[in-house]
Structures are given as structure tokens and as C-alpha cells.
N, C-alpha and C positions, 0 to 999 in steps of 0.2 A: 105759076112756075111751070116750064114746059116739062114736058114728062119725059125721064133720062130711061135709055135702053138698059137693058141688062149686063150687054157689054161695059156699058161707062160706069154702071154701079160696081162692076167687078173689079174694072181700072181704079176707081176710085179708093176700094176696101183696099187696093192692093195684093188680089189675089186672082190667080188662075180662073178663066174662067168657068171650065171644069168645075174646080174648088167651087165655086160663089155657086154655079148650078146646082151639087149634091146640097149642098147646105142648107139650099132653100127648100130643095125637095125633102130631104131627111138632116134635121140637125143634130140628132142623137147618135147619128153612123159619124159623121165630121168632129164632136166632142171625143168619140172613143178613139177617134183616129190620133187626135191630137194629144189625148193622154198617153196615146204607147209610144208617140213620138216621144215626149216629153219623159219617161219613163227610160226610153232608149239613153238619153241623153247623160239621165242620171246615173246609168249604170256607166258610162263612157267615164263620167268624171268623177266618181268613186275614188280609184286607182290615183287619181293628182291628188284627192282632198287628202288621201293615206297620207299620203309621200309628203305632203306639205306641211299636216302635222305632225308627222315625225320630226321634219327638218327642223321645227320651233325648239324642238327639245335640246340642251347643252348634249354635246356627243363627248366632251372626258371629266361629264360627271360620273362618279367613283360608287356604285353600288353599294347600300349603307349595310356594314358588318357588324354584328352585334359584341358587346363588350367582352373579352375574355374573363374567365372564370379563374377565380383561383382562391388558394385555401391561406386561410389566416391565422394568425394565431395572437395573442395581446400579449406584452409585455408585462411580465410579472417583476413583484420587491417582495423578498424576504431574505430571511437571516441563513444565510448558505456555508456550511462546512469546507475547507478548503482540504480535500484528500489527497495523501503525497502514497507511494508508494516505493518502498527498498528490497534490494536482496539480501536476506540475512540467515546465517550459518549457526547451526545451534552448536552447545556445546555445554559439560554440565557443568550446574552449578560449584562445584569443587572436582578436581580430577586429581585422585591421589593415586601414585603409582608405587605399588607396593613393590621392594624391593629386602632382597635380604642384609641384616644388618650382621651376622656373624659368615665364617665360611664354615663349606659343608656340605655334604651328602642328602639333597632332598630324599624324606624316604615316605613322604603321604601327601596326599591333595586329596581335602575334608570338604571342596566347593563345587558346587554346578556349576561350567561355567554359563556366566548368562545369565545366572540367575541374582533377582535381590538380598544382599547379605548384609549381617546388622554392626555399627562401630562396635569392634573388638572379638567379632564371628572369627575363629581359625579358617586359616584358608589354607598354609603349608605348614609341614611340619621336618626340621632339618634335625640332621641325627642329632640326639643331644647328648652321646654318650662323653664325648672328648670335654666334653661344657660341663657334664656332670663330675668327673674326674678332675677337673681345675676348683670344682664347685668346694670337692673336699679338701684337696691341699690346700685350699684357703683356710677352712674351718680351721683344719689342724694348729695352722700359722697362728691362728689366734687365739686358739687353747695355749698354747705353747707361751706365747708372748702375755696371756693373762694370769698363768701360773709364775712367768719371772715379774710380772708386776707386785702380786701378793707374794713373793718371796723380799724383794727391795721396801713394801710399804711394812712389815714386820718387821726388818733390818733397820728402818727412820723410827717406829713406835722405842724400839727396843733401846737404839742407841739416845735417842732424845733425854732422856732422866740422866744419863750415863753420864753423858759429856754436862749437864748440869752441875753435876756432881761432882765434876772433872775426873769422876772415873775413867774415863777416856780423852783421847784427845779432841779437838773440836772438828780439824780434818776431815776425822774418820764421820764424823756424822753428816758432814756436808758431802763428801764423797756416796751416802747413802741414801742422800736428797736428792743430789745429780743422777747416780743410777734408777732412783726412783722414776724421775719426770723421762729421763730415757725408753724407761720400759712403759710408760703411757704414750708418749710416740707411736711406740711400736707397736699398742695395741690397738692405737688407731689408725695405723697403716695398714694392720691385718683388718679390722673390721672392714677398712677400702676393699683391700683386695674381696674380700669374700664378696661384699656389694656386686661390686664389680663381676666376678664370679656367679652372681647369682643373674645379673642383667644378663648376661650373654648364652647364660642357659636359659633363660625367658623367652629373649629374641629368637630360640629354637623352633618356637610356635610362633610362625610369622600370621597376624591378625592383619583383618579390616581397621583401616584409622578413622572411614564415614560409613552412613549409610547408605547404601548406593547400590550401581548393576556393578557386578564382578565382570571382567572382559574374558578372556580367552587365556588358558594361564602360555606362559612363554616360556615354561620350564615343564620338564616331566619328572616322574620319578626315578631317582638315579642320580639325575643332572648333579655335579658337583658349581654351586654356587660359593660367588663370593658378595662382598658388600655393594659393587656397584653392576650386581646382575638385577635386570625385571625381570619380577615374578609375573607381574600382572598389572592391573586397572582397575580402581575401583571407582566411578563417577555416581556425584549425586543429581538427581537429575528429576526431583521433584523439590522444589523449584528448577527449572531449566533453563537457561539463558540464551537467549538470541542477540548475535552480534551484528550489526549492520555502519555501514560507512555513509555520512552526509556530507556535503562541498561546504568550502571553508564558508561561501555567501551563505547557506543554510544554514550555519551553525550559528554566524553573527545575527544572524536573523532571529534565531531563540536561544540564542547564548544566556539572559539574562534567566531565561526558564530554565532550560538547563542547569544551571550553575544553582539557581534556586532549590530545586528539587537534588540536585546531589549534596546538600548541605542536610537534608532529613535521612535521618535510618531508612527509614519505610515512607516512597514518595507516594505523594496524597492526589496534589494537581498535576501530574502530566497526565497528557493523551491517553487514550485506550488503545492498544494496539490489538488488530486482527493478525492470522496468522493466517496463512493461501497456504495449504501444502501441497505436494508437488502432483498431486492428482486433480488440482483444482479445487478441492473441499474446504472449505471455514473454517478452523480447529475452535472446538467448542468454547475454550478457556481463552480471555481476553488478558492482553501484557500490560507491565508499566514497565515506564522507563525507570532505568537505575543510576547509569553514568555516563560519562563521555571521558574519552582517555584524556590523556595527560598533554599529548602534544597531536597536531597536524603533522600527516605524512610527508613527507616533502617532494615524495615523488608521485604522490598522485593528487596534493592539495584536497585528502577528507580527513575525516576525524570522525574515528571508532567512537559508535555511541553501542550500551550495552541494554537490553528492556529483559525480562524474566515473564515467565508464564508456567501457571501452577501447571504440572502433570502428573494429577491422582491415578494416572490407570498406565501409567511408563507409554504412553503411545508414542513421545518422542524421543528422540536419542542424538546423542552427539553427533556431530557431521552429517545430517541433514541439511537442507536447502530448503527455504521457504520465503515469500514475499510476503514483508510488514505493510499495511495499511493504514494508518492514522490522520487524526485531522488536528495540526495542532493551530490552524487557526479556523476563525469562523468569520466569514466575511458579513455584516451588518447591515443591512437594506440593498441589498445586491441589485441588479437589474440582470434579470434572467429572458434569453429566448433562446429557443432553437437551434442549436448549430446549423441546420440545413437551412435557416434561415438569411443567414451569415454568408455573404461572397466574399471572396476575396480577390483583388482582381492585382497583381502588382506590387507584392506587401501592404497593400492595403485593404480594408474591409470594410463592405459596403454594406446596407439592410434598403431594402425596398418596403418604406412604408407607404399606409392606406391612410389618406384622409377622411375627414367626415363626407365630405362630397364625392366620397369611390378615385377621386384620384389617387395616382403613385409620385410618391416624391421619395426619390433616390438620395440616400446620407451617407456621406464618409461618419463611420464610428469607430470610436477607439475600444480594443476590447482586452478581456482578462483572463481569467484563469478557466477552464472545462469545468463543468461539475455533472460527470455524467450526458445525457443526450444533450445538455443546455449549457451556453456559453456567457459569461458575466458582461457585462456590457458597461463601460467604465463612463463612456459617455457617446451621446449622439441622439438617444431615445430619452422618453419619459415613459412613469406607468401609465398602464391602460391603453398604449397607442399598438395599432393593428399591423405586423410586419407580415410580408409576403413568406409561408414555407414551403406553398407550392405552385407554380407557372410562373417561379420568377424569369423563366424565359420566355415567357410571351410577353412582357411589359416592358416598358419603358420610363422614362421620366415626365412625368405628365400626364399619361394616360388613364384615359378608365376603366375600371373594371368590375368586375360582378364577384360580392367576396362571398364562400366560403368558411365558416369559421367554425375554428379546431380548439378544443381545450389544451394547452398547453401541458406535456410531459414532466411528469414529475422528477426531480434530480434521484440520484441516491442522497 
């Protein structure tokens, strides 16, 4: 083979011939040359491989959010009191208004007023002197008509043999029979009167007819009274009665309790009632009910029911104001949650429940009566199922979330 120049071995590699001369002289300067080329290169194209793997990536994929949080609470069953509350006006048990039964000149007041006074305590005293001067002309009336009696029943002993005897005529002994039975009449006319006489000097001392608070007297000394003046008030007011109004639907609703219980002296099963007095306080002594009037109002459609509450220490008094509380039913495996748990969106009420898989599934639920922080839930839930009470506005239907869980509030 003929032997090629340098030239044509250069042409040949396809390089400068420059290039093919360094190489041969030094290949270690021509290797480093060609790595900072290559190096150059890669820094060049850097910036495209960026940009080209970005571009692979979906541009309105949604950046993952993590599941919202919220608090939960379980559906509870038990046996829940249904508590109603009324306004009710006290008033006492007997309210007797002492009034005077003669006329007259009050000339003493023997009471505190305000104070407790006992059946048959003096309270007033009207002159008795004009009472006591009718007192004795009666007397007299009846000495008088008892001596013509024992005068005529001597005259029938005496005459009786007589006219037997026909010493007399028969007439005269019968005329002494008639006079007789006349003047026992008349003895017992007089005895009336003196009765009589002796009542109206009694009623002088006008007395307590219960036990009770004395009110405020409404007469003074001096005052010239007659029969249909008030003296005064006397209420008994241990027992005390509280009177409250229920709507006719209520009343049909425990007519049959009712009606029950006002058939006993002393009711045994009704309710307990509490007593709210007007400061907010509990009155210590718990009521029963006693009656229900007689008829519906007709102008407001309720019916007067009346309940009693012992007051050993007089702390209440007539014409007070207080709110009754009672539970006369008791609702039996209830379905209790949260009212905050509870939306209502439209007259309608929804619950956001949690499944076992953290999803939310939204329920129209039909629901019941309050009882305290917690609403009866009539249907839409079962027990043990987890309802949203708190971030029910970060969820939706279907979504998931991170629960939370709260022990469930106790009713009253």
C-alpha cells in the first residue's frame, strides 16, 4: 500500500488539519479540548431538557388538599323527659276576707298586720255595748214569758181533777191548755231572741276563720262599720297554690291524667313541678298538681289547671309570678344529637353524617322536641352513627374528612 500524506489522513478522519497535527503531537491537549467542548454543550442544552420536562407534566392538574377536619359527635338512645314550662300566679290556698257581721263602732285592732294569726285569733273588736243591752232585754223577755208559763202549767195541774169532777166546766180547762201551749211559744221565742242576742254580741269580736298571713287591716279605729265593710284578708298560704293556663291541644293530650288525678283527695302520679321564681332561683319545695277547672276559656282556648307547693317558712305569697317546669311525659329510646348539629335549611332539617370510610352523607331528618342542648331526632339516623357538630361548612356531600370526636352533651 502506497504511503498516504498527512494531508489525506486528515481529509480522511475528517478533521482540520491543524486538528489531526495537535493530536498526533499531543493527544491529551486534543481529549481535554473536546471534553470542554462537550461540556459547553451540555450546559447549552440544560435550559431545553428543563423546559421539556416541565411541559410533560398536566398544567390543570389541581394541587392535592388535605381532607378537612371536623368534630363529631355519635348518636345517642335513651329514655329522655319531655320538659314543658308555664307562667303561673300564686295565690293562697283559702283566701278568707274577714268582714264585719254586726254594725258598729270599731274600737280595737288586737293584730299585726302581716303577721301569721291562728283560726279563731281576735283581730277586731266592735263596741259591744248596744249588743250587750239587746243582750239583756232578751234575757228579761224570757224570765218574763217563763214565769207566764209556770203560771198557766199550775192553772192545767189545778184545773185538770176539777173539771173531772165536773167541778168546773170542761171549757175552762181546755182554755188553760191553750194558754199553756201559748206561753211555751213564747218561751221559745224569747229563748230565740236571747240566742240571737247573744250571736251579735259575739260577732263583736270579729276573729280569724283560718290559719293564715293577716293582710293590711282596711279599717281603723273609730271607723263606724257595717255588714258588708272589709276588715281585712286572711290567706292560708302553707299549702300555697300556683295557678297556670294550658291550650286546649295540651290538655287533650293529658286529659285522661288529669281527670285521673283529680278523682284522689291527695294526687299521688302527677308530675313534679319546680318552681323559677322571679330572681331565677329553684324554690326548694317541689308541686303536685291538684285540678283543672271546669270549663275552656273561650276567649283564649286554655284551661286553668291549679298544682300546690308546701310553704313551711311563708317565703311565698299571693300574687307572685313564677314559671312551672314539669315533665309529664317521658319520651322512651329517643334518638338524641346536638342541636348544632341539626341545619335547617327551608323548613327542612338536615344532619351531615360520617361514614365508616370518613365520607359525608347529607340526610333530610325528621325531628322532635328540644331537650336541653340536644334535639330528639324522630327519624333519618340510627344509634352509634357519627353526625358533623363542627365544620359543617367545609363539607359537602360525599366528601372526606378527618373526624374529630366529641362526647355528646348531656340533656337536663
Amino acid at each position: 500500500m502506497a504511503k498516504r500524506s498527512v494531508a489525506e489522513l486528515a481529509a480522511s478522519q475528517g478533521e482540520p488539519l491543524e486538528m489531526h497535527m495537535l493530536r498526533r503531537r499531543c493527544p491529551l491537549a486534543v481529549r481535554s479540548t473536546q471534553f470542554r467542548a462537550a461540556a459547553r454543550l451540555g450546559l447549552a442544552l440544560l435550559p431545553a431538557t428543563v423546559f421539556l420536562a416541565a411541559g410533560c407534566r398536566n398544567p390543570n392538574a389541581a394541587p392535592a388538599i388535605p381532607s378537612p377536619e371536623v368534630e363529631v359527635a355519635s348518636v345517642v338512645q335513651r329514655d329522655v323527659p319531655i320538659f314543658s314550662e308555664w307562667v303561673a300566679t300564686l295565690d293562697g290556698y283559702v283566701n278568707s276576707q274577714i268582714q264585719a257581721q254586726v254594725p258598729g263602732y270599731i274600737i280595737q285592732q288586737t293584730y299585726k298586720e302581716g303577721s301569721f294569726v291562728r283560726k279563731g285569733q281576735l283581730l277586731f273588736q266592735i263596741d259591744p255595748r248596744p249588743f250587750q243591752t239587746l243582750l239583756d232585754q232578751a234575757n228579761a223577755q224570757l224570765a218574763q214569758a217563763q214565769a207566764q208559763l209556770g203560771k198557766t202549767e199550775m192553772d192545767v195541774d189545778r184545773d185538770t181533777p176539777l173539771a173531772k169532777e165536773r167541778a168546773i166546766a170542761q171549757s175552762q180547762l181546755d182554755n188553760d191548755v191553750q194558754a199553756n201551749k201559748a206561753v211555751k211559744a213564747a218561751v221559745k221565742a224569747a229563748e230565740a231572741q236571747v240566742e240571737q242576742a247573744q250571736l251579735n254580741l259575739d260577732f263583736t269580736n270579729v276573729k280569724s276563720l283560718v290559719d293564715g298571713i293577716a293582710g293590711i287591716a282596711q279599717v281603723q279605729i273609730g271607723n263606724l262599720v257595717n255588714p258588708t265593710t272589709v276588715l281585712t284578708s286572711v290567706s292560708q298560704i302553707n299549702p300555697i297554690k300556683a295557678y297556670f293556663s294550658i291550650s286546649e291541644q295540651e290538655y287533650l293530650h293529658y286529659a285522661e291524667r288529669i281527670n285521673a288525678e283529680t278523682q284522689k283527695e291527695v294526687p299521688t302520679n302527677g308530675p313534679a313541678f319546680d318552681l323559677i321564681l322571679a330572681d331565677g332561683s329553684v324554690y326548694p319545695y317541689r308541686g303536685t298538681s291538684l285540678l283543672a277547672n271546669r270549663q275552656v276559656d273561650i276567649t283564649t282556648g286554655t284551661i286553668q289547671v291549679v298544682c300546690s307547693f308546701p310553704n313551711p317558712r311563708n317565703l311565698l305569697r299571693p300574687g307572685q309570678f313564677g314559671r312551672l317546669r314539669a315533665a309529664p311525659e317521658v319520651r322512651h329510646n329517643a334518638l338524641l344529637v346536638p342541636q348544632k348539629a341539626v341545619n335547617e335549611l327551608q323548613g327542612t332539617y338536615q344532619l351531615a353524617v360520617v361514614g365508616g370510610d370518613n365520607k359525608v352523607s347529607i340526610r333530610a331528618v325528621n325531628v322532635g322536641d328540644r331537650v336541653g342542648p340536644l334535639w330528639i331526632v324522630e327519624s333519618g339516623v340510627k344509634p352509634g352513627e357519627l353526625v358533623i357538630v363542627e365544620g359543617l361548612q367545609k363539607v359537602q356531600n360525599g366528601s372526606t374528612v378527618t373526624i374529630n370526636q366529641t362526647a355528646l352533651e348531656k340533656g337536663n
